[in-house]
N, C-alpha and C positions, 0 to 999 in steps of 0.2 A: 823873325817876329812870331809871337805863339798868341794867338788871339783865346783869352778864358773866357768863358760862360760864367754865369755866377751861380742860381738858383739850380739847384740839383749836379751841381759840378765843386762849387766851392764852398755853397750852404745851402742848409738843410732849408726848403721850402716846401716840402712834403710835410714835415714834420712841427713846422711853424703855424702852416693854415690849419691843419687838422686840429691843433690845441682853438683855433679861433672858433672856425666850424664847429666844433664840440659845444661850444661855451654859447654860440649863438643858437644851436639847439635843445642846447639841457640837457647833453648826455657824454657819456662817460669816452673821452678821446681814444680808447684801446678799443670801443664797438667799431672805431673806422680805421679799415685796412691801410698801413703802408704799402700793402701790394696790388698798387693803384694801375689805371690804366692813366693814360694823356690826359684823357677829359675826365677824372674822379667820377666814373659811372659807379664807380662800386660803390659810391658812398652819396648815390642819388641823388646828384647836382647835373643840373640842366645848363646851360648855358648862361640865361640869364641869370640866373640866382651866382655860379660862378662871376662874374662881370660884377657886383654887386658887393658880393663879400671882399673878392680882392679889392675892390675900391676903400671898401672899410675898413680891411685889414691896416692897407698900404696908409692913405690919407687921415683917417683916426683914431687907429691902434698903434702906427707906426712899425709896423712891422720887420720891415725887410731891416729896420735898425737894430733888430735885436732876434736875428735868425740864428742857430747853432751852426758853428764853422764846424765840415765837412775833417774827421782828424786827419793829422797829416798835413793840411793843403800850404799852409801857410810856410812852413819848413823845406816843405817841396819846393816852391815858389822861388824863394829865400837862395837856393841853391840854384836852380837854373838862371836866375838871374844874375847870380855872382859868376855863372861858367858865359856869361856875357849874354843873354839870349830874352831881347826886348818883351816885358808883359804888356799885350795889350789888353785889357776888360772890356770886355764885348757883351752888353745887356740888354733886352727888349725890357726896360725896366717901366716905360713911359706908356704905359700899356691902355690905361682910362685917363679921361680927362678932369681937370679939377685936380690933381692930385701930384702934376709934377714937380711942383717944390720938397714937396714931402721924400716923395718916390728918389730923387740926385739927392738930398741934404742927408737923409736917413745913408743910402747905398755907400757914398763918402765915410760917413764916419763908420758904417758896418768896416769898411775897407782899410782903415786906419785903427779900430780897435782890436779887430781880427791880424793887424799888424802885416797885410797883404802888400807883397811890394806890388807893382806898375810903375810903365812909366807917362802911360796917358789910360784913358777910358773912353768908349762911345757907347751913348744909348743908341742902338738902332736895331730895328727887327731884320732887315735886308743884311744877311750878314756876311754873305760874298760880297758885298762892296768895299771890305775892308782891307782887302788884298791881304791877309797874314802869312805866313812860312805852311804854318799848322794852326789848329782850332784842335779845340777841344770841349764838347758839345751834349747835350744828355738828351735834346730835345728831338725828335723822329725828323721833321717835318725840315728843321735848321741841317743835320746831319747830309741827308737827301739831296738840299738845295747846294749845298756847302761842294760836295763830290761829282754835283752835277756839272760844278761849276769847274773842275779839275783839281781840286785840294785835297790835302792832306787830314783826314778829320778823325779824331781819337773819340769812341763811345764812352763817355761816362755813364756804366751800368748803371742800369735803372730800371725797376719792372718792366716797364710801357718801350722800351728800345732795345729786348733782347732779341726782338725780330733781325734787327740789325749786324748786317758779317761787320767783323772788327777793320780795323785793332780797336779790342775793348781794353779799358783800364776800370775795376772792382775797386783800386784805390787809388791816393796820392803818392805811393809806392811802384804804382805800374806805371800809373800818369811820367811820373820823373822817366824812370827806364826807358818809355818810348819816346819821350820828347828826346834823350840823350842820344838814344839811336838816329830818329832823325834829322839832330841838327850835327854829328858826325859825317853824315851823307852829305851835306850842303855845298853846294861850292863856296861858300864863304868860309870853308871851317873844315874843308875836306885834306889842307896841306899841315895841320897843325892839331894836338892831341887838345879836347875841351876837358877841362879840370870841373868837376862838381863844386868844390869850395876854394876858391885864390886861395893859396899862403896868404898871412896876415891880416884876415878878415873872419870877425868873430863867425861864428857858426849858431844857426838859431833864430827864427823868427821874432824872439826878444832880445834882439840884441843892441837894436835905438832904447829900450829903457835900462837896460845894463849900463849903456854908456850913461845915460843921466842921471845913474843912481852913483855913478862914480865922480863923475864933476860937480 
């Protein structure tokens, strides 16, 4: 089982607030740096005012339904899941209150228009509780907790996590490669060679609307 992150692993959530942040201050979204730290000090957000915006973002902007997929991720996905290797989504999505309907209805359909396979999803911040193979994680604090706990845990680079020793993945391209490496090591998968794509199975993250543009 490969436990994914979403926000800064699968989609762009750096790049979603700062367009919000921008617009609720009246200024031009390239004055605030991508190369952010954890708590956006660079772009003079305090705790509370953070708390506050995301709440907005999420619950009246709707945000996280319409964040830029991360390139690559969905084709990566696509294929480790065809070489048999369970997705689970792993989200601290439910983060302010007031807001959870928004927060699971919005990340659903990000997840189905982004064309993400899984085979289940959990909102929870405790993210060692989920027992997975491997995680794959952008956040410091998840990473840390994750290894402490004796797992497997891949950096999706990110400003605020190069503090962090690897294995890091830069893309959905390294992301695959090391997931492939380590489910080859498994003992479930140690006596038999894993295929990236089945024979007989379309190749491509659009491949459910291919088939229903043909039926």
């Amino acid at each position: 089982m490969f436990g994914v992150d979403l926000d800064g692993v699968c989609a762009d959530y750096t790049l979603g607030f700062r367009d919000i942040v921008a617009q609720h201050r009246g200024v031009d979204p390239e004055t605030l740096t991508l190369e952010r730290s954890w708590g956006f000090q660079e772009w003079g957000i305090d705790d509370a005012e953070f708390n506050e915006l995301h709440r907005y973002a999420v619950a009246e902007l709707h945000m996280l339904r319409d964040l830029a997929q991360l390139e690559g991720c969905a084709d990566a996905l696509w294929r480790l899941s065809d070489a048999g290797i369970w997705i689970r989504i792993i989200t601290h999505r439910l983060y302010t209150n007031w807001g959870h309907a928004a927060a699971i209805g919005d990340t659903v359909t990000w997840l189905d228009n982004a064309q993400i396979p899984y085979r289940d999803i959990c909102f929870l911040g405790t993210k060692p509780e989920v027992e997975a193979d491997a995680y794959i994680d952008d956040a410091p604090h998840n990473i840390d907790a994750l290894r402490e706990a004796g797992n497997d845990v891949i950096v999706f680079d990110q400003p605020y996590n190069r503090h962090l020793d690897g294995p890091r993945a830069c893309d959905w391209h390294e992301v695959e490669e090391i997931v492939m490496a380590l489910a080859a090591q498994h003992p479930s998968t140690r006596d038999h060679a894993i295929q990236p794509q089945l024979p007989g199975i379309d190749a491509g993250a659009d491949r459910l609307l291919r088939r229903k543009s043909v039926t």
